[in-house]
N, CA and C of each residue as an Amber inpcrd file, in Angstrom:
protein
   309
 -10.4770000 -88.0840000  13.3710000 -10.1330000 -89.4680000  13.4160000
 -10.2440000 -89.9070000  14.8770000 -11.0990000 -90.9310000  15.1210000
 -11.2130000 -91.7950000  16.7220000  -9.7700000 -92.4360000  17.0520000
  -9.7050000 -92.0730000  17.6010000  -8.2710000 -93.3310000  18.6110000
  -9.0760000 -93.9560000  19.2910000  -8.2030000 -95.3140000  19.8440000
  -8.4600000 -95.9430000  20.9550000  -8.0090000 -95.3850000  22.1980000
  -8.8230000 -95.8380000  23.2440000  -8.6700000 -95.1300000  24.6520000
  -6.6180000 -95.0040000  25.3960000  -6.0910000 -95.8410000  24.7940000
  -4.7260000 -95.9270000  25.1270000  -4.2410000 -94.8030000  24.6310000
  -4.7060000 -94.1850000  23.2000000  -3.7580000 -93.2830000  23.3820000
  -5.1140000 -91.6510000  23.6220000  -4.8820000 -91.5310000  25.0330000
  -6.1610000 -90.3510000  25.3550000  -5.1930000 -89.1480000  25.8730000
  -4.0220000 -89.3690000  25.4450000  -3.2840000 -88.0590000  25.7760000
  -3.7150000 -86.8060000  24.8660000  -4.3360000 -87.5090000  23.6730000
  -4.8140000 -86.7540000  22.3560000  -6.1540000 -85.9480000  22.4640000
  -6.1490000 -84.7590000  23.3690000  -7.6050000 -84.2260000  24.0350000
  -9.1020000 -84.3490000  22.3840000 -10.0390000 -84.5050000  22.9140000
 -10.6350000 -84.9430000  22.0430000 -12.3650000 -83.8310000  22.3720000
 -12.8210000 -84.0440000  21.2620000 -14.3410000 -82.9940000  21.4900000
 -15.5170000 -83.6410000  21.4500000 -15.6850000 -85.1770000  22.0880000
 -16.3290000 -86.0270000  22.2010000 -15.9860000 -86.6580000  23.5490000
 -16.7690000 -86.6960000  24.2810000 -16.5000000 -87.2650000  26.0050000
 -16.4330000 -89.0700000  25.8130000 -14.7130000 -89.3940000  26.5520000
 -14.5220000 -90.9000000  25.6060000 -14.0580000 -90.8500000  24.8980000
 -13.5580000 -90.0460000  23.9870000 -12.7730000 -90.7750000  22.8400000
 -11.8890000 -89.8100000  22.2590000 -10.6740000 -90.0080000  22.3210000
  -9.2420000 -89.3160000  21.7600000  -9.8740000 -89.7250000  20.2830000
  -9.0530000 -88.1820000  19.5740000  -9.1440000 -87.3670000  18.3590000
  -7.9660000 -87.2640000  18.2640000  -7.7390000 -86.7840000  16.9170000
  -6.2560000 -86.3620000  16.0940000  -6.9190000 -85.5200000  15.1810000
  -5.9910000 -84.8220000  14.5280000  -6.1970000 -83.9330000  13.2260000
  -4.8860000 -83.6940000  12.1510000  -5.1140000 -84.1610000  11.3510000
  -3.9210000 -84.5990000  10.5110000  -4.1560000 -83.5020000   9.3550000
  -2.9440000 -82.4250000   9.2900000  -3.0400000 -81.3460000   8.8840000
  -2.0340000 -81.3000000   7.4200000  -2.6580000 -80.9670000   6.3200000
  -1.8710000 -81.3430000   5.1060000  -1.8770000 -79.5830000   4.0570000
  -0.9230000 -79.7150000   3.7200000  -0.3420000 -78.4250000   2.7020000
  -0.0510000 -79.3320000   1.5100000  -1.0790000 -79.4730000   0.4040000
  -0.2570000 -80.5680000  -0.6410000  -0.3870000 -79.4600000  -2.2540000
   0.8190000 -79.5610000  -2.5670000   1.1810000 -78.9300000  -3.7920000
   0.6770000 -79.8460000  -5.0800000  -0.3460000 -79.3270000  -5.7630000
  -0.8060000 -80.1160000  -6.6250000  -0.2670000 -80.4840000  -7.9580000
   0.4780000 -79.4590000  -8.3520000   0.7560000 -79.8200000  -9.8990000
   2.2140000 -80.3950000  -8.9990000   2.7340000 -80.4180000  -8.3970000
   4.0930000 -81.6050000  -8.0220000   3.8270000 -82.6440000  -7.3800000
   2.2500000 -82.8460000  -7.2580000   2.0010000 -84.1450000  -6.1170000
   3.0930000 -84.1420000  -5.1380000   3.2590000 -82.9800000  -4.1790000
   4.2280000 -83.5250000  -3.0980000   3.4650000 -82.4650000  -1.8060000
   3.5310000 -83.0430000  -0.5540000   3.4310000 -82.5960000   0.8300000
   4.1140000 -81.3590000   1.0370000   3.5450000 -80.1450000   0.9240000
   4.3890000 -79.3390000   1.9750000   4.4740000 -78.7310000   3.0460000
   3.8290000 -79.2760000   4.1880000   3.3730000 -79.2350000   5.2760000
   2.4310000 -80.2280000   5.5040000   3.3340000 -80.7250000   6.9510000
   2.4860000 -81.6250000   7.4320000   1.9060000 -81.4230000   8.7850000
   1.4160000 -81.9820000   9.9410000   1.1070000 -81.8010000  11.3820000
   0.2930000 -82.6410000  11.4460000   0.7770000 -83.6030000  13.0530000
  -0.3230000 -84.3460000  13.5380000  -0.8270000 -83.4470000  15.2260000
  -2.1450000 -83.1860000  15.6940000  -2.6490000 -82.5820000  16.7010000
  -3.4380000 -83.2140000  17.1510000  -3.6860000 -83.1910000  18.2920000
  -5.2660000 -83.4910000  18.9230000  -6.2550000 -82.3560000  18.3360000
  -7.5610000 -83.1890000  18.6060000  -8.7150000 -82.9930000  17.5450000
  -9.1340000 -81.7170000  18.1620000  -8.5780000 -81.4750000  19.0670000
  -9.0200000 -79.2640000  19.5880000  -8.7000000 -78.4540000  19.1150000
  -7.4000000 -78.2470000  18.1840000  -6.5590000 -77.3210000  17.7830000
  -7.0300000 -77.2500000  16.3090000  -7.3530000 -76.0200000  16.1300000
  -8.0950000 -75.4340000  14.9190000  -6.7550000 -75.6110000  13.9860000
  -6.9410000 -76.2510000  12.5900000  -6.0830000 -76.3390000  11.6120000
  -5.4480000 -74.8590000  11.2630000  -6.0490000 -73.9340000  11.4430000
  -6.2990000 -72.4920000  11.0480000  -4.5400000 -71.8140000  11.8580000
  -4.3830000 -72.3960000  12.7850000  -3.4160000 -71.8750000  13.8020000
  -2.1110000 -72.9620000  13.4440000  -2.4070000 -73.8080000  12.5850000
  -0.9550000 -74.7570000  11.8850000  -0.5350000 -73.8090000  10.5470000
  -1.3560000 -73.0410000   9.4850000  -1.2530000 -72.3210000   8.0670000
   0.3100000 -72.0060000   8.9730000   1.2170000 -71.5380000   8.3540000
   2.6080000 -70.7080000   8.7240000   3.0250000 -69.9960000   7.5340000
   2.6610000 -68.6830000   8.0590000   3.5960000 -67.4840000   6.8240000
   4.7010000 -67.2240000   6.4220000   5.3840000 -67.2930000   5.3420000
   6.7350000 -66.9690000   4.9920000   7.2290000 -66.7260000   3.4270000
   7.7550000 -66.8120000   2.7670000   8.0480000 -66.3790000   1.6030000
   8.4780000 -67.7620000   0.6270000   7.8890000 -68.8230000   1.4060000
   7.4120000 -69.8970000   0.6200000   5.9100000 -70.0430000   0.1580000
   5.2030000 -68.4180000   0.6070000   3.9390000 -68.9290000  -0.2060000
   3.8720000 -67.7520000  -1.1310000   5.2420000 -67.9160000  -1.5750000
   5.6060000 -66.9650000  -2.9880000   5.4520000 -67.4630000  -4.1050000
   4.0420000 -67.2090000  -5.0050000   3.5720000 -67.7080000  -6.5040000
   3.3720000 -68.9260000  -6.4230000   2.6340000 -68.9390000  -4.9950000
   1.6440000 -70.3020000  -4.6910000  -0.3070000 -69.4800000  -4.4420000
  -0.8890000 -70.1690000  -5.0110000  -2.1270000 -69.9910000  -4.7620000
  -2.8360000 -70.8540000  -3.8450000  -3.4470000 -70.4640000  -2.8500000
  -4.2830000 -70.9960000  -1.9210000  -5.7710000 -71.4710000  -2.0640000
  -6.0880000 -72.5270000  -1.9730000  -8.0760000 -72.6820000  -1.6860000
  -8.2360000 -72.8170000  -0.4620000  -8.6780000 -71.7190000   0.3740000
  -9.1510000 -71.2410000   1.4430000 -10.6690000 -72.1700000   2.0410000
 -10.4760000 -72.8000000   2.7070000 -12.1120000 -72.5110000   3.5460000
 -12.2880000 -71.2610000   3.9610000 -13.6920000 -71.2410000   4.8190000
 -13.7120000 -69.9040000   5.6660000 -13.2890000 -70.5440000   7.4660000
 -12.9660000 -71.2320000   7.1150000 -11.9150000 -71.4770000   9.0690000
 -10.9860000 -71.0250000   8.6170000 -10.4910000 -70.8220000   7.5780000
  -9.6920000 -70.0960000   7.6490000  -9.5110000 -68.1560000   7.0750000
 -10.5570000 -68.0760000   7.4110000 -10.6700000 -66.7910000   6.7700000
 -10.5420000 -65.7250000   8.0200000  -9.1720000 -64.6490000   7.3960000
  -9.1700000 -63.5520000   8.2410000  -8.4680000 -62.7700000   7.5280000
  -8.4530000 -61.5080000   7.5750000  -8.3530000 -60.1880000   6.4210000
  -6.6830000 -60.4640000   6.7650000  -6.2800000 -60.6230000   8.4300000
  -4.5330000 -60.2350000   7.9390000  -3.7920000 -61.4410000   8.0860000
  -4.5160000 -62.9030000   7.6920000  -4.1200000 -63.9770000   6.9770000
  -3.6360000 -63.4620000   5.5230000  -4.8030000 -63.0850000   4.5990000
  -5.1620000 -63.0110000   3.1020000  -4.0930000 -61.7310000   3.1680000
  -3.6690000 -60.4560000   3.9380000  -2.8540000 -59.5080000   4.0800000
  -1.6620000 -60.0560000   3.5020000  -1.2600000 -61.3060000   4.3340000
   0.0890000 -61.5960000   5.0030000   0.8150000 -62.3170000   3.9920000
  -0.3340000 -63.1280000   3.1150000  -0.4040000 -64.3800000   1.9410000
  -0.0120000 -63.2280000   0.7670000  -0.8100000 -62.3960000   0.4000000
  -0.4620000 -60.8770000  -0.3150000   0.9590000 -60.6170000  -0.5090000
   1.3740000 -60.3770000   0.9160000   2.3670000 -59.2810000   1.3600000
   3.6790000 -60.4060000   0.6440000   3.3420000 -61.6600000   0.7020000
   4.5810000 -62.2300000   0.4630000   4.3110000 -62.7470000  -0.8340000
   3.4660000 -62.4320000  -1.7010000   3.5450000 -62.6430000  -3.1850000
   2.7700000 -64.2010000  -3.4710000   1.6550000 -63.8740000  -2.6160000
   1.1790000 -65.4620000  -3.1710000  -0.7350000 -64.7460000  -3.3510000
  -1.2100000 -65.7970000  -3.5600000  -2.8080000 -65.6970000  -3.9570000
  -3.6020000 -66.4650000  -2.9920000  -4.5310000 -66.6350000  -3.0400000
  -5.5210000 -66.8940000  -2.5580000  -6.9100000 -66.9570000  -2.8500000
  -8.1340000 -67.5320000  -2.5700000  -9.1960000 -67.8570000  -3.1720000
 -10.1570000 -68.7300000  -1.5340000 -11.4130000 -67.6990000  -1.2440000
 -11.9640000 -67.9230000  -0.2900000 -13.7250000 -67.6040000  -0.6200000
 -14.0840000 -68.4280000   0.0710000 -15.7640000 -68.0280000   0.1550000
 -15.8830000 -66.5550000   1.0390000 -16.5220000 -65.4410000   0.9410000
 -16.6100000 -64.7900000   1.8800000 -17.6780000 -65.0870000   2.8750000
 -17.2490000 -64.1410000   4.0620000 -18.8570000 -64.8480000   5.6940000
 -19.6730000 -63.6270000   4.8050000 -20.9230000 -64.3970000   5.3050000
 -21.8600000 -63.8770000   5.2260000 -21.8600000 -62.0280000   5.1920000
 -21.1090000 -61.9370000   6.7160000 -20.5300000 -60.3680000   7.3320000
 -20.4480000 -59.2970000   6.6200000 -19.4660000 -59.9090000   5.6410000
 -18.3480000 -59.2520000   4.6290000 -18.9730000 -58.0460000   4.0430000
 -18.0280000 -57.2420000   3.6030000 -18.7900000 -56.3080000   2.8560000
 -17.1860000 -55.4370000   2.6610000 -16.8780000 -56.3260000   1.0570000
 -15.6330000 -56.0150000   0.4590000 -15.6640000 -54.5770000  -0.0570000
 -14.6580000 -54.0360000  -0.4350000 -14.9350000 -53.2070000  -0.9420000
 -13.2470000 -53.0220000  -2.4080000 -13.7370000 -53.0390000  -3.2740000
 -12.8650000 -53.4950000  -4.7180000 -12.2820000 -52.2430000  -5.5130000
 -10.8580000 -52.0890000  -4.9450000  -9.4330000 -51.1600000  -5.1250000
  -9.1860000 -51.5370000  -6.3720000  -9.1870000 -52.7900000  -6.7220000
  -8.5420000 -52.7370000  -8.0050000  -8.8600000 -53.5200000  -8.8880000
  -8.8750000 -53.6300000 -10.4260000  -8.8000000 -54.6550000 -11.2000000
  -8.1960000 -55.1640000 -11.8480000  -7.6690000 -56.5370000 -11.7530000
  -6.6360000 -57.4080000 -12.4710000  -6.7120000 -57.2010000 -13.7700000
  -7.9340000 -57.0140000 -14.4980000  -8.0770000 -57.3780000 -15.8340000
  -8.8310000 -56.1730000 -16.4950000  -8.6210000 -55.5040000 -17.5550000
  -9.2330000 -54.7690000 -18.3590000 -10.4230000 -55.3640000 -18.9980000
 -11.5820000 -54.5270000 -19.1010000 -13.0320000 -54.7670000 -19.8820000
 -12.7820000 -53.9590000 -20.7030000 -13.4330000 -54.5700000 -22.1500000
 -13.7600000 -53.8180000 -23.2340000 -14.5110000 -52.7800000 -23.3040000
 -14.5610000 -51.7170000 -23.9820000 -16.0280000 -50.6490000 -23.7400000
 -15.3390000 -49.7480000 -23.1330000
């Protein structure tokens, strides 16, 4: 989002013109906010996520800015899910399966 030059306290990644980044956690089946943050437009959204045992039997849709093994660890560790594109990089390797196949 552009600001006007008055407010340029808001460091920005365009020479001239203050940025913001308006950072949202929205719970869908309750339509309600649970996390909010306003930043200047430098600060990677990725470094607002906050771990705790409120993302217990919550599922996540991940970008890959936000993708890192002891993010998805940490989201795990406290009983929640997750769902991400993998990088290109990747090269998973599959411990377990949720679901039984026939045969």
């Amino acid at each position: 989002m552009r600001l006007c030059r008055f407010l340029s306290e808001f460091k920005a990644t365009h020479e001239n013109e203050s940025g913001l980044t308006l950072y949202l956690v929205h719970n869908v089946t309750e339509q309600s906010v649970i996390s909010d943050e306003i930043t200047d437009e430098t600060t990677h959204e990725s470094t607002l996520f906050e771990m705790g045992s409120w993302l217990s039997g919550r599922l996540f849709l991940l970008d890959r800015g936000f993708f890192k093994f002891r993010r998805f660890a940490l989201i795990d560790e406290n009983d929640g899910f997750f769902v991400s594109r993998l990088k290109a990089s990747s090269n998973p390797v599959v411990t377990e399966e949720l679901q039984e196949w026939p045969g």
